[in-house]
C-alpha positions in Angstrom: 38.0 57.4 -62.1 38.7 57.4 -65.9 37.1 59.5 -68.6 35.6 57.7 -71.3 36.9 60.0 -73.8 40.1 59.8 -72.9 41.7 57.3 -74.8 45.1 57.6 -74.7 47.9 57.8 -71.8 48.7 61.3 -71.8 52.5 61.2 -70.4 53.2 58.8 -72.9 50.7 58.2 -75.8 50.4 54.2 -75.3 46.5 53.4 -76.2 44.5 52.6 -73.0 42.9 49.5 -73.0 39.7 48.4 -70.9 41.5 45.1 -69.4 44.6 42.8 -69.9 45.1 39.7 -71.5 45.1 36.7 -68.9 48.3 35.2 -70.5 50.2 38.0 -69.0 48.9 37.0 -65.1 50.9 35.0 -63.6 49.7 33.2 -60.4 52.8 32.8 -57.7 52.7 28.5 -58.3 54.0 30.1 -61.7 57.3 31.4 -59.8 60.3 29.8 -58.3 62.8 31.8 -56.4 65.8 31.5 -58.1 68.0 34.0 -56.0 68.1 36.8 -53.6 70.4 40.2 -53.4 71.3 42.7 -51.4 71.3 45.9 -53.7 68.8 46.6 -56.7 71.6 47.0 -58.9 72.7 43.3 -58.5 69.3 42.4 -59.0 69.0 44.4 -61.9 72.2 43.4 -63.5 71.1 39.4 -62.9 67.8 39.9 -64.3 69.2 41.8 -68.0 71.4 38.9 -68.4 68.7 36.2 -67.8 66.4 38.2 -69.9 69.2 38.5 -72.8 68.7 34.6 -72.3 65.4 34.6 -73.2 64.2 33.7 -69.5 62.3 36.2 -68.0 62.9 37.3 -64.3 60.9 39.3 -62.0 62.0 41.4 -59.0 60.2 41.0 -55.1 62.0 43.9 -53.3 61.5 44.3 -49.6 63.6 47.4 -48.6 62.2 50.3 -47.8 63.3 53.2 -49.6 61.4 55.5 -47.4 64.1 55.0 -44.8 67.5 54.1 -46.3 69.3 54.7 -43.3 67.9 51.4 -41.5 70.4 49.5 -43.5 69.7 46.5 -45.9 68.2 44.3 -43.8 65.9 42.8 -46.1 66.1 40.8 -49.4 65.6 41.5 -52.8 64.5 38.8 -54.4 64.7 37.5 -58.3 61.6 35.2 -59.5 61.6 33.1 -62.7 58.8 31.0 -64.4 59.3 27.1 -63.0 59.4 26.0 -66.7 63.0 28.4 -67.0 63.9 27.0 -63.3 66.6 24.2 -64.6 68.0 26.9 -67.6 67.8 29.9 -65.4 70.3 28.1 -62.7 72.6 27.0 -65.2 72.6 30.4 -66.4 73.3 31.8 -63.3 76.4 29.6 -62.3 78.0 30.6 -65.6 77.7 34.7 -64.4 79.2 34.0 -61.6 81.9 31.8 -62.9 82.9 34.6 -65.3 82.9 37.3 -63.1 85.9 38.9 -61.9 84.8 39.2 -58.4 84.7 35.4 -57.5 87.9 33.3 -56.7 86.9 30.7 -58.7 88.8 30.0 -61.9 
C-alpha cells in the first residue's frame, strides 16, 4: 500500500509516478532471442556492447541463485527488439571475431 503523501522514493529521491508510459511495455512478439549464456557475466558483458550500439538487450535468466550448488543447468538468455534482430547479429559475430578467446583469425 502507498501513502499518498509520499511522493518521492525514499532510498533514492527519484519522483514516484502514478503509472508508466505504454511505450516502455514491450509485449514478448516485440523480442527475438538473439543468444543464450551460461554465466551472468557473459550476458552482461554481451548486452553493454550491444547497448554501446545503440541496440538494446534484455536479460531472461533461469538459474536459481537460491541454490548455486545445483550447477548451471539452465540458460540465461539475451532478448533484443525484432527491428535490432539483423544489426544485433552482425554485431554479435564481430565480438566474437575479436575476441581473444576464439580460434578464429
Amino acid at each position: 500500500m502507498f501513502e499518498a503523501s509520499v511522493k518521492d522514493c525514499s532510498e533514492c529521491g527519484v519522483e514516484l509516478v502514478d503509472s508508466l508510459p505504454e511505450e516502455i511495455f514491450l509485449d514478448e512478439e516485440d523480442l527475438v532471442l538473439l543468444t543464450s549464456c551460461t554465466q551472468m557475466y557473459e550476458a552482461e558483458i554481451i548486452k553493454a556492447n550491444l547497448e554501446s550500439a545503440d541496440i538494446d538487450a534484455f536479460i531472461l535468466s533461469q538459474q536459481d541463485r537460491n541454490y548455486p550448488f545445483l550447477g548451471n543447468a539452465s540458460a540465461i538468455k539475451i532478448f533484443v527488439k525484432k527491428d535490432d534482430e539483423a544489426s544485433a547479429l552482425d554485431y554479435l559475430k564481430n565480438i566474437i571475431k575479436q575476441s581473444p578467446l576464439t580460434d578464429e583469425d
